[in-house]
Structures are given as structure tokens and as C-alpha cells.
N, C-alpha and C positions, 0 to 999 in steps of 0.2 A: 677176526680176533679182537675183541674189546681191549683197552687200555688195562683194565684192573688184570685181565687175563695175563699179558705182556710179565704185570709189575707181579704177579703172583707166581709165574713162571719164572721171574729173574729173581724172586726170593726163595723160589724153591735152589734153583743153580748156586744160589750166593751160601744158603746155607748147607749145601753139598761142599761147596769150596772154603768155608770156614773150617768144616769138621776135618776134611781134606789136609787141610792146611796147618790145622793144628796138632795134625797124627803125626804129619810129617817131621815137623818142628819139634817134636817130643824123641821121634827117634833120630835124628841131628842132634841133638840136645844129649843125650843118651850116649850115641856115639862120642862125639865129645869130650864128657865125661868121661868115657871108658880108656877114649886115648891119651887123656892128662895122669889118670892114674899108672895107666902102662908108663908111659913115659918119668914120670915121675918113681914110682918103686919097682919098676922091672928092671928101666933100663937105667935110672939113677941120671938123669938129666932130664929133671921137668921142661915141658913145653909150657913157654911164655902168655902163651894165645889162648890156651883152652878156658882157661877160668872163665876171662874175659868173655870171649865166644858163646860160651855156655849162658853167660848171664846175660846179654843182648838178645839171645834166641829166648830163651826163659822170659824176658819182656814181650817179648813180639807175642808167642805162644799167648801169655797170661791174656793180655787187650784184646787179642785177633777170636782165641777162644771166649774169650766171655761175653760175646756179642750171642753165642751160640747158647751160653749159660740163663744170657738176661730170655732169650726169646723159651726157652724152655723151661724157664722157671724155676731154676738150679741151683738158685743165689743163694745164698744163707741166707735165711731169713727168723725172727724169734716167733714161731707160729703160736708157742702155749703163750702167748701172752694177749695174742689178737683171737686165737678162736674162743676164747671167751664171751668175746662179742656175735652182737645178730650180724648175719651173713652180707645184710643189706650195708651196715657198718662198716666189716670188712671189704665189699666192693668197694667202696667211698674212700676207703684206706690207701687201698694198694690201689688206686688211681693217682690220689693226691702223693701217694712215693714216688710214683711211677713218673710223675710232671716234675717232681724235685728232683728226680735221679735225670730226668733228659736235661732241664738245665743245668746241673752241674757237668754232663757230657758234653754239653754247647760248649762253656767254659773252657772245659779240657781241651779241647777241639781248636779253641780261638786259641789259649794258651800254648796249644802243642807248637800250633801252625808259627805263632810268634819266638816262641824257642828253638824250633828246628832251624829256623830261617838263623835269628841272631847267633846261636852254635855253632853255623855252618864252618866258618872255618877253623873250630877247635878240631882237634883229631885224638882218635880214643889212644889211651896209653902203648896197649901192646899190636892189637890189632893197625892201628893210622889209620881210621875209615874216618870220614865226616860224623862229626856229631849228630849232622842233620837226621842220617838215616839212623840212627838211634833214636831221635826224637820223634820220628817222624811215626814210630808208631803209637803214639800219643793218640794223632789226629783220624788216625786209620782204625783203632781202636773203638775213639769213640764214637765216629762217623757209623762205625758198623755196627753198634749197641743201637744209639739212638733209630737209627733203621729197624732196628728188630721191636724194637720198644714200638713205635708206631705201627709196624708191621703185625702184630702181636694183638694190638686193638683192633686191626683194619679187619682181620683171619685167627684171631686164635691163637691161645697160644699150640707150638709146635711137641711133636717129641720123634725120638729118633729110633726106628724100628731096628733093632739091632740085628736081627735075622734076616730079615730081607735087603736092609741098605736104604730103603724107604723112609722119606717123611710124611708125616698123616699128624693131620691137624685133632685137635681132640675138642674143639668146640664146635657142632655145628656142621659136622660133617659123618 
């Protein structure tokens, strides 16, 4: 088994485990919320933690998911404004995005890694967890976009077969 083979198979896995990862986080998220509310006008003694809780996972979620968004091409983006141009144009376009969006993720990445660290021993208000692992999906984040951004050029971009559970590349394949 060839090396590309190895890193195209641990991209397949990786983005099983994002989408994975990010269902998961949505229904925590969900829950959550559904227990702050109970607790707050059912039983009329709101719980301290849920906000809180709710909006750590909703970070994590947003960064972890959008590595899945950048690779499938999910992003917002203003297309009437670009397909007005030749095609040839627009490849040259969203290349030159595509290299300004990976070094602003390097950035985030060096920045997260420098905040998580310095953070470390603040602790969040209601929860008392280390700053760090809050910061820390900064780095995890952008680590997992900039992967897909390369990933993306190496194979195409991806999409996600909703019926089967499958990913199938749509370039070239």
C-alpha cells in the first residue's frame, strides 16, 4: 500500500470522524439546552452550568465541523459576484482564497496553541475547567481545515452521500 493510499484512507477515517463528531456535539448541545430550560421554568431553579456548557460544545462543534464544511465546499461564499467571470478566472480565484484562508488558519493555530497554553490556569466561571481545553479548540480546529484545504487539492473536493453513509470524491473519480 502506497503512502498517498495510507494518507487518503486516514482522510477518509478523519472525515468520518469529524462528521461523527460533530452529530454528536450537536445532540450534547441539544441536550443541554433542553436541561437548562427544564431546570430553569419547570423546576424554577436554573442550573448554573448549562449556558455555559452549551457554549463550549457550540465552539468545539462550530471549528471541528467546519474542517468538514471547508473540504466540501459548504462555506458561504458570494458566487453571483464571481461567476461572472471566465472559469479560468475563477480557478485562479478560489486558489488565491484558498492560500489566504490556510495562512490565516496557520495563524489561528500558532495563536490558539499560544492562548491555550497562557489561559491555562484561568478556570471557566461555572463549569472550573482549564481555559486551556476551551482554547484548545482553536488549534484542533484549524489544524483540521487547513488538512482538508490541502487535502482538497491533493483529491478533490469531497461530498457526503447521505443514503449510504459514504464519502465519494466528485473530481476525477
Amino acid at each position: 500500500m502506497s503512502s498517498a493510499t495510507k494518507i487518503r484512507g486516514f482522510d477518509d477515517v478523519l472525515l468520518k470522524a469529524i462528521r461523527a463528531t460533530t452529530g454528536v456535539l450537536l445532540a450534547i448541545m441539544f441536550v443541554v439546552i433542553i436541561l437548562g430550560v427544564f431546570f430553569r421554568y419547570v423546576l424554577n431553579s436554573p442550573a448554573f452550568w448549562t449556558e455555559e456548557l452549551a457554549r463550549y460544545i457550540m465552539f468545539y462543534m462550530v471549528l471541528i465541523g467546519s474542517a468538514s464544511a471547508v473540504r466540501e465546499e459548504r462555506h458561504p461564499a458570494l458566487g453571483f459576484v464571481t461567476e461572472k467571470f471566465s472559469r479560468r478566472f475563477r480557478t485562479k480565484w478560489r486558489f488565491v482564497l484558498e492560500v489566504l484562508v490556510f495562512l490565516v488558519l496557520a495563524v489561528v493555530f500558532w495563536q490558539g496553541i499560544v492562548m491555550a497554553v497562557e489561559e491555562r490556569i484561568g478556570l471557566t466561571a461555572a463549569l472550573r475547567v482549564s481555559f486551556f481545553w476551551v482554547y484548545l479548540a482553536l488549534p484542533v480546529g484549524s489544524l483540521l481545515m487547513m488538512f482538508e484545504i490541502v487535502a482538497k487539492h491533493i483529491w478533490g473536493k469531497r461530498t457526503f452521500d447521505e443514503d449510504s453513509g459514504n464519502t465519494a470524491g466528485m473530481e476525477g473519480e
